[in-house]
N, C-alpha and C positions, 0 to 999 in steps of 0.2 A: 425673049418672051416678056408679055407685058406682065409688070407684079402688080396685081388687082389692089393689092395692101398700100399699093401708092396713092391711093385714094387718102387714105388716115392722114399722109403726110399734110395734105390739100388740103382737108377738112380743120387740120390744126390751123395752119396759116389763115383759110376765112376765120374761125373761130376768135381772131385775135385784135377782129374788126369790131370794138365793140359799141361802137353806134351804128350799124348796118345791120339790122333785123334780116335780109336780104342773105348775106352772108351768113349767119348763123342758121339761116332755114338749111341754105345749100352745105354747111358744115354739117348739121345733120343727115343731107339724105347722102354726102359723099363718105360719112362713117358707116351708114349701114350700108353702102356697095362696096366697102372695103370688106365687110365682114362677109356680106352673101356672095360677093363672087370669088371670094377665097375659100370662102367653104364648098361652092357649085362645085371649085374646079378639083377641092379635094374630093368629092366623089367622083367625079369623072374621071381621075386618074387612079380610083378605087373600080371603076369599070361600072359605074354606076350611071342610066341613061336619064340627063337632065334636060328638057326640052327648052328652049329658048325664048319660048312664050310666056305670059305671066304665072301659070300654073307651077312654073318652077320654082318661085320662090316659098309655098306651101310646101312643096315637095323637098328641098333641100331641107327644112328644120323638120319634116316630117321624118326624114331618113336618118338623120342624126336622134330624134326624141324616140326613136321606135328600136333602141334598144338599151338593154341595163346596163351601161355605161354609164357612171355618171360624170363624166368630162363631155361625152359626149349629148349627155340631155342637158348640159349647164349652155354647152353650144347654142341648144335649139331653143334653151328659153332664153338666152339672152338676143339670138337672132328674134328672134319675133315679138319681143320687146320693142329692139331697134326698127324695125321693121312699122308698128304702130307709131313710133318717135317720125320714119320718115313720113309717113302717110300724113301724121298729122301736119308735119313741116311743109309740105307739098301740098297740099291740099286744105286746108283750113284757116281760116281769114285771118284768128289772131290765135295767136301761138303765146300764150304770157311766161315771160323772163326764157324768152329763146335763147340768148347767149348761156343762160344756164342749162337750158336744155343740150346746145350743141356739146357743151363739156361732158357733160353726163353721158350724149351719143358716145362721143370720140374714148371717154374710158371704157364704158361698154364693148366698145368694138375693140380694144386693145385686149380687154381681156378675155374676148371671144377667139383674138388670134393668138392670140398667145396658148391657149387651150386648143388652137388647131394643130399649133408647132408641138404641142406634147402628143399628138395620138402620132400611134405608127404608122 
């Protein structure tokens, strides 16, 4: 089975390019699918129905932020944090000090997984 978290590894190695704006975009948006499809699939194997369409990824931080856990709302604001880091990587003309930005992704999402590995 694929580990979604393989993404982080990838997102490090672009991250290390650090004259490739390019790369540093895509180190961002491949830290937040490390983070969101590891958490999608942790609710889905919680029996929780996440559709595959964009509306999923509101809904994954909404289900994690929507209860008094606080591991699990640390999840949901650190996903949709990442989540505006990739929007804006993807989508926005100039991205300033993106190599700094992709580090910033890539811890965020370590310790978004790491706080996934602690819930039971």
């Amino acid at each position: 089975m694929w580990a979604w978290a393989d993404y982080l590894r990838l997102a490090k190695y672009l991250a290390q390019r650090v004259d490739d704006e390019a790369a540093a975009r895509a180190a961002i948006s491949r830290a937040y699918y490390a983070a969101f499809d590891s958490a999608r699939m942790h609710l889905v194997q919680r029996g929780v129905s996440v559709p595959s369409t964009r509306p999923a990824h509101a809904l994954v931080w909404s289900s994690f932020h929507a209860t008094a856990d606080p591991t699990q709302r640390r999840i949901a604001n650190i996903g949709r944090i990442l989540r505006k880091k990739r929007s804006h990587a993807d989508y926005d003309e100039i991205v300033l000090h993106a190599h700094l930005e992709a580090q910033r992704a890539i811890d965020l999402a370590e310790r978004l997984l790491a706080d996934l590995a602690a819930l039971p």
